[in-house]
C-alpha distance (Angstrom), angle and dihedral (degrees) to the residues before:
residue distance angle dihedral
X1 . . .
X2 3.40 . .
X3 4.52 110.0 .
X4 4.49 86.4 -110.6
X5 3.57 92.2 48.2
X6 4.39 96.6 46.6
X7 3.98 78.6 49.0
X8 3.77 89.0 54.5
X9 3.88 101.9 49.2
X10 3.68 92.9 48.6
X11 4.03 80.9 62.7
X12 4.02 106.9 104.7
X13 3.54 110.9 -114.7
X14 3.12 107.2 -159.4
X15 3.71 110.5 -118.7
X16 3.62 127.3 55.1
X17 3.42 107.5 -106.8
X18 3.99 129.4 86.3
X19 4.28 90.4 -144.3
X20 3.08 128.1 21.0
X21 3.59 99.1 -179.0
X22 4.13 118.4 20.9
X23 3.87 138.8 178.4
X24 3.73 122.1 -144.3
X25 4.12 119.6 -143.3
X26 3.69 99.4 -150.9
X27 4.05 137.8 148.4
X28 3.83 122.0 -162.1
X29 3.50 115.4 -140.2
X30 4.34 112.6 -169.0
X31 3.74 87.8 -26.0
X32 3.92 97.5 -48.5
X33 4.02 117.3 122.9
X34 3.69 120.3 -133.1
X35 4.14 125.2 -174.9
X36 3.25 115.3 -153.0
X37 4.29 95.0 172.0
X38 3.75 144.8 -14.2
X39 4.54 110.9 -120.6
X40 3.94 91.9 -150.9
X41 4.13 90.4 159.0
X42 3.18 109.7 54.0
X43 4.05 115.9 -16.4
X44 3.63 115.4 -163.9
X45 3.41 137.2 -160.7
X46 3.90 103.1 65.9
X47 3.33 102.2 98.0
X48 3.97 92.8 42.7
X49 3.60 93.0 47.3
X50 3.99 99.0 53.6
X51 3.83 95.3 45.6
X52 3.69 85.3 50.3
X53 3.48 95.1 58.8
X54 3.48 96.5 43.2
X55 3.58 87.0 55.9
X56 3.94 92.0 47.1
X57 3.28 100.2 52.7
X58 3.84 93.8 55.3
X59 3.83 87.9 57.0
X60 3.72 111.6 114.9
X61 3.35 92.6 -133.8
X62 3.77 96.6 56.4
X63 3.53 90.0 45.1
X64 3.99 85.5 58.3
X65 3.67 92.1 46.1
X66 4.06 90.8 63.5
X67 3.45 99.0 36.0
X68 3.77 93.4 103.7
X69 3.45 117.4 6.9
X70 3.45 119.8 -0.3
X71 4.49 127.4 60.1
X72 3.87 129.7 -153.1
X73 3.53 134.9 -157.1
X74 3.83 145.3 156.2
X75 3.75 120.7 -100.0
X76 4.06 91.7 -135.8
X77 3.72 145.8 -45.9
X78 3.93 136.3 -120.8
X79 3.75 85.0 -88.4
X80 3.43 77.6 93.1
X81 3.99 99.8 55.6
X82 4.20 91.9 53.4
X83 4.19 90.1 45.2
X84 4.03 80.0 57.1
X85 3.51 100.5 45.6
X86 3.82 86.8 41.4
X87 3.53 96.5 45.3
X88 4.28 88.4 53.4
X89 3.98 89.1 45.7
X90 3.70 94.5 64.1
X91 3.57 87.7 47.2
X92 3.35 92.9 54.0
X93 3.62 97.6 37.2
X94 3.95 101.2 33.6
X95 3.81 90.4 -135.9
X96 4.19 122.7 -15.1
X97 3.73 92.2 126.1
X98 4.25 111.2 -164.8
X99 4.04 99.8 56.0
X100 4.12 115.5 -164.7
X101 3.81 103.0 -122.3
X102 3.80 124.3 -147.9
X103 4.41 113.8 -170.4
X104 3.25 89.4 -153.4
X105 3.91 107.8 -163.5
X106 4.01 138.6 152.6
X107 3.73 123.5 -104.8
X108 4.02 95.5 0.7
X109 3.35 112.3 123.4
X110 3.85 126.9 -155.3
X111 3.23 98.0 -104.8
X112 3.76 102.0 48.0
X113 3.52 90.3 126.4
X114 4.38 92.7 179.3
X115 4.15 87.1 43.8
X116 3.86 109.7 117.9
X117 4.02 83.1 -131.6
X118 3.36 96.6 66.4
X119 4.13 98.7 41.3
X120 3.76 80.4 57.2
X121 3.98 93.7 47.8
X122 3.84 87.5 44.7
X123 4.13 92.5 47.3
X124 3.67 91.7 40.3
X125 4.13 88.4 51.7
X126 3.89 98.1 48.5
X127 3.71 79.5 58.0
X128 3.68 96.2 59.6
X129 3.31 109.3 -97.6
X130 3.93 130.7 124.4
X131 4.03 107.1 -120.2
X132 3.57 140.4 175.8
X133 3.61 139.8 -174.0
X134 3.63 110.5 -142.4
X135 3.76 131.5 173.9
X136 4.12 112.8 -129.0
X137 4.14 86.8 -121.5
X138 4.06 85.8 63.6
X139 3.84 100.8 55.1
X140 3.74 116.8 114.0
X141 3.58 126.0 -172.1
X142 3.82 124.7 -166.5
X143 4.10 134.3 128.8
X144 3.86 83.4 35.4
X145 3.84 86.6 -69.2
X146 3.89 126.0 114.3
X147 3.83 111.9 -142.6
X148 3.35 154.1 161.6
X149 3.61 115.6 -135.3
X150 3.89 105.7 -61.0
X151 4.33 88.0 -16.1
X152 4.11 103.0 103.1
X153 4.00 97.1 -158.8
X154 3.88 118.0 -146.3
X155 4.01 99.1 171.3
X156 3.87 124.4 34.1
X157 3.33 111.2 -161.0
X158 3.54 105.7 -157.6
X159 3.85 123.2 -143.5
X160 4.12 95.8 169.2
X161 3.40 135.0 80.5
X162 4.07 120.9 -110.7
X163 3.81 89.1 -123.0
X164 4.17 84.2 52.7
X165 3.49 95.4 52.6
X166 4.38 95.1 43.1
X167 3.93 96.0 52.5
X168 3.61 92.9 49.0
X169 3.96 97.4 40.6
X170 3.87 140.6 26.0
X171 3.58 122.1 -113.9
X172 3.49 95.3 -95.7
X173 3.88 91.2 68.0
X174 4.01 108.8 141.6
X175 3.85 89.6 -115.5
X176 3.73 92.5 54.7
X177 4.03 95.4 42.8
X178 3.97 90.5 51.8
X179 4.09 86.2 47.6
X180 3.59 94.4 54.4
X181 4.02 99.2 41.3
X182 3.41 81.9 49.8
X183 3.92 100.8 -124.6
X184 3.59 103.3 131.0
X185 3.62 134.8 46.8
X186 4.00 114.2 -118.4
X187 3.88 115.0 -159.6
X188 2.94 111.8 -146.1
X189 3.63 94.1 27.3
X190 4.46 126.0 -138.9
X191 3.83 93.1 -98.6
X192 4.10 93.9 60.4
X193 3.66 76.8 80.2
X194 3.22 88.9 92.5
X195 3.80 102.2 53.6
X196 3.90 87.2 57.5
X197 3.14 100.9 58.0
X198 4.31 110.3 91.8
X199 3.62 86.9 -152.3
X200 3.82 81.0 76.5
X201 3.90 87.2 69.6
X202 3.90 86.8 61.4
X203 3.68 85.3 75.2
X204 3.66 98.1 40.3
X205 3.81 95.4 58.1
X206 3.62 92.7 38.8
X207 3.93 107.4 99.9
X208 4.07 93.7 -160.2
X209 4.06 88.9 62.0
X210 4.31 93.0 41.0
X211 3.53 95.0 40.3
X212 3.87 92.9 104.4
X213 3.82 89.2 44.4
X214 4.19 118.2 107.8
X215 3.35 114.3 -88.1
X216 3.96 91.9 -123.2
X217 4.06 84.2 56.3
X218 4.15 96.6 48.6
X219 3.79 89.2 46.9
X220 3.69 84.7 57.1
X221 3.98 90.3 44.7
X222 3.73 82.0 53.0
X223 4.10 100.8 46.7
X224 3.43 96.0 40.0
X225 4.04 116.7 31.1
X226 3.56 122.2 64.6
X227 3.99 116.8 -132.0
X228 3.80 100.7 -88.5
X229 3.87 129.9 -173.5
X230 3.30 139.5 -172.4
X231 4.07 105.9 -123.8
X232 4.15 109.4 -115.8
X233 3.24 135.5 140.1
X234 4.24 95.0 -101.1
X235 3.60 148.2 96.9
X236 4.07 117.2 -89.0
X237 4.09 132.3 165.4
X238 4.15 117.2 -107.9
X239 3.61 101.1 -156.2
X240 3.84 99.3 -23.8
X241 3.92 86.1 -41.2
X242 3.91 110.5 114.0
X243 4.17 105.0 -142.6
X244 3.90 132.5 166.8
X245 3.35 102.7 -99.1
X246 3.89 107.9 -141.8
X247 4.29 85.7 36.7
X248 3.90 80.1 52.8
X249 3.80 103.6 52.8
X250 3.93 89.1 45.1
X251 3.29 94.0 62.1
X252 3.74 106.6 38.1
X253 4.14 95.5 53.0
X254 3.39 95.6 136.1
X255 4.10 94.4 61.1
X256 4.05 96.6 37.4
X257 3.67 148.7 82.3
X258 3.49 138.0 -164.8
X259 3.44 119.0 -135.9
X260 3.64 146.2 -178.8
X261 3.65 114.2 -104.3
X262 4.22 86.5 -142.3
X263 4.32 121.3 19.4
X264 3.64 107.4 -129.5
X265 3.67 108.1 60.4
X266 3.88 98.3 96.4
X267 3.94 86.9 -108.3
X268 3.91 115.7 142.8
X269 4.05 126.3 -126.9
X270 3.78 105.3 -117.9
X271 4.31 112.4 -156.5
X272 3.33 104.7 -167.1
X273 3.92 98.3 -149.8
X274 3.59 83.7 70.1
X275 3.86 97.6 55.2
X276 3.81 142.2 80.4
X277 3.94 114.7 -117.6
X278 3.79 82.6 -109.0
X279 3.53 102.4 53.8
X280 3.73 92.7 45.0
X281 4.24 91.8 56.7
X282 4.06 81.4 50.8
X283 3.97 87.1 50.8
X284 3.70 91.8 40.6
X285 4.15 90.8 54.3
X286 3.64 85.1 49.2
X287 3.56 100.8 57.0
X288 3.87 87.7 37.5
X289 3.71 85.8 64.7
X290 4.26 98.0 37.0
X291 3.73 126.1 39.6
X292 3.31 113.7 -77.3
X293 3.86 143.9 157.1
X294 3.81 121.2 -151.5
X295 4.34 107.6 -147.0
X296 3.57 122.2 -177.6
X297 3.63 115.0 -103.5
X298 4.14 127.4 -129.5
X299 3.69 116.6 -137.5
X300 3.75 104.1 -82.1
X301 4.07 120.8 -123.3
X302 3.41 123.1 -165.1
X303 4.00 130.4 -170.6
X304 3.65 130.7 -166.0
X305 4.48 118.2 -106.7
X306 3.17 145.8 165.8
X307 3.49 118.2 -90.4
X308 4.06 123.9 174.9
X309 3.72 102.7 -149.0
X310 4.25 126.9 159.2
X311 4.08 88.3 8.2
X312 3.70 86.6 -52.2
X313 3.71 151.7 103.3
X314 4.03 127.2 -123.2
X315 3.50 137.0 164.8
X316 3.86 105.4 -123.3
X317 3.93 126.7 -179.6
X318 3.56 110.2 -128.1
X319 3.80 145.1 165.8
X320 3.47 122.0 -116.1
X321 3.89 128.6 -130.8
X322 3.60 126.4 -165.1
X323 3.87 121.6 -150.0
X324 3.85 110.3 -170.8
X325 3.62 111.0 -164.0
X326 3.75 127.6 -131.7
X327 3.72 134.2 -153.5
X328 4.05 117.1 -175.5
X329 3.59 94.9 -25.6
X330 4.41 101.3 -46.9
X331 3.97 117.0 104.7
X332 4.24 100.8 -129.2
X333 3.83 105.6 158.1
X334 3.65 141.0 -10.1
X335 3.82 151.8 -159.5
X336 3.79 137.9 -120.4
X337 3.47 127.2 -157.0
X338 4.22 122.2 -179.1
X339 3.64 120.9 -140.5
X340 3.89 144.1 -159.1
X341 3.59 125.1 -123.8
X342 3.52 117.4 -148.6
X343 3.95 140.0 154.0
X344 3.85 88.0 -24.0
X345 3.89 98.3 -47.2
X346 3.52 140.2 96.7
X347 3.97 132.9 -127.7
X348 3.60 131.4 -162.1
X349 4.20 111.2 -124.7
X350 3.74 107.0 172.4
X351 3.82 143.7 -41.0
X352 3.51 116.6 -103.0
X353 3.89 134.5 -167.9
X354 3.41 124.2 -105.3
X355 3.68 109.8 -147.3
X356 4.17 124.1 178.6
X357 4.22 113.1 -117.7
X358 3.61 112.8 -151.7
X359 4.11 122.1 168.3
X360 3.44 122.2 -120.7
């Protein structure tokens, strides 16, 4: 972490816990859950995800499909976002119960009416609460209050990343001041930085750091969390095995994936199944020189959908992500986004709901 953004999550927050809202990147392979990061910034998907199911379920076809035997339904709703941010504003607070709420994001403007900012500010307003999008370069703060024109802000929800906001602004940004003199409410706060970095699974998978965790907990570790590293030149153990770690990811392609310790940065995913030996030692060099983790990789399924791209519709083989959605600490919904495969990359097709099947 960058010097400004250790000084930042040292910053009381306010509340007691690190995220209040959270995003999963996961992939289920023949019913088996893998992680592959934690969105603590600004998780996407949610807002997406619920007016796609809404919009599913009204299909006539769907409605055919559970006519007889089989029943649909969503996972959750953004009901759950404002009881979170509620929920850490009377921590904060100990008792003011209607909070102003700025989604504070960079680049959206106001009246990005297909932004996933502002179907959250329009869910989270048919609910009853008083929302604003605001960009970062609009925030005032003065009288110990942040604001935007005649808005007085009491929660920020923030949809940027801390790097985002500290190349574009100094330290003394209004935002930052309010943070640190403690008169607004930031959700998620500066120190879920470190939840969203993937470096973070470097210490989860390593057994020397979870050694004094509970058994029940490591067995999790284990189940769950694929062995992650961060790329150096050095020596480290693969389960219990002690390897050379840039010998090791050369020749183990076909199982790995480089990753970027931090999304954001304009650095590609490399799958090494999908490269030549060559281009993975140019990959390899790369992330020697950047920050990058190396995470073993489950064998990938595809399936074909139907995607409407250029005005029209294709059948395209894609991989499936799943995002489940947290809110202070409980999983309640999630996301699922498919994905191309190509030449050792990944590309983002569509969002699609994820809706629960049980038989009648």
């Amino acid at each position: 972490m960058l010097p400004a953004e250790k000084m930042l999550a040292t910053v009381p927050c306010g509340y007691s816990r690190c995220n209040v809202m959270a995003s999963m990147d996961a992939t289920v392979r023949n019913g088996s859950l893998s992680l592959q990061g934690l969105n603590a910034c600004k998780p996407a998907g949610l807002a997406y995800s619920s007016l796609l199911a809404d919009l599913f379920l009204e299909l006539p076809v769907v409605k055919e499909f559970q006519r007889n035997r089989y029943k649909l339904s969503k996972l959750g709703t953004t009901k759950l976002l404002l009881q979170a941010i509620q929920g850490a504003w009377r921590e904060f607070d100990h008792g003011k119960s209607q909070p102003a709420i700025a989604i504070v994001e960079m680049g959206q403007e106001p009246n990005a009416a297909l932004s996933e900012s502002h179907l959250i500010a329009e869910s989270l307003s048919r609910q009853g609460a008083v929302v604003r999008m605001v960009p970062p370069d609009r925030l005032e703060y003065s009288g110990g209050k942040l604001h935007t024109g005649d808005f007085t802000i009491d929660v920020v929800l923030r949809r940027l990343l801390t790097s985002e906001l500290l190349t574009r602004f100094e330290l003394s940004h209004p935002l930052l001041n309010a943070y640190r003199d403690g008169a607004i409410c930031v959700v998620n706060s500066f120190r879920s930085e470190f939840a969203q970095r993937r470096s973070f699974f470097d210490l989860l998978t390593d057994e020397t750091v979870t050694s004094g965790l509970p058994a029940a907990d490591r067995k999790l570790i284990r189940t769950f969390v694929p062995w992650t590293r961060i790329v150096s030149a050095r020596k480290t153990t693969h389960y219990g095995e002690t390897v050379d770690l840039p010998e090791f990811i050369l020749h183990h392609r076909e199982r790995l994936t480089l990753l970027p310790t931090e999304d954001g940065a304009g650095q590609r995913i490399y799958i090494g199944a999908g490269m030549t030996p060559h281009a993975w030692d140019r990959a390899l060099h790369q992330a020697l020189r950047t920050s990058y983790v190396i995470q073993e990789r489950p064998t990938a399924d595809t399936e074909p959908f139907p995607v409407f791209q250029y005005g029209e519709r294709k059948m395209r083989n894609a991989e499936v992500t799943i995002h489940p959605h947290i809110f202070n600490g409980q999983m309640n919904d999630a996301s699922a986004i498919l994905h191309s495969c190509a030449e050792g990359s990944t590309a983002q097709l569509a969002v699609a709901p994820v809706l629960l099947l049980d038989e009648i």
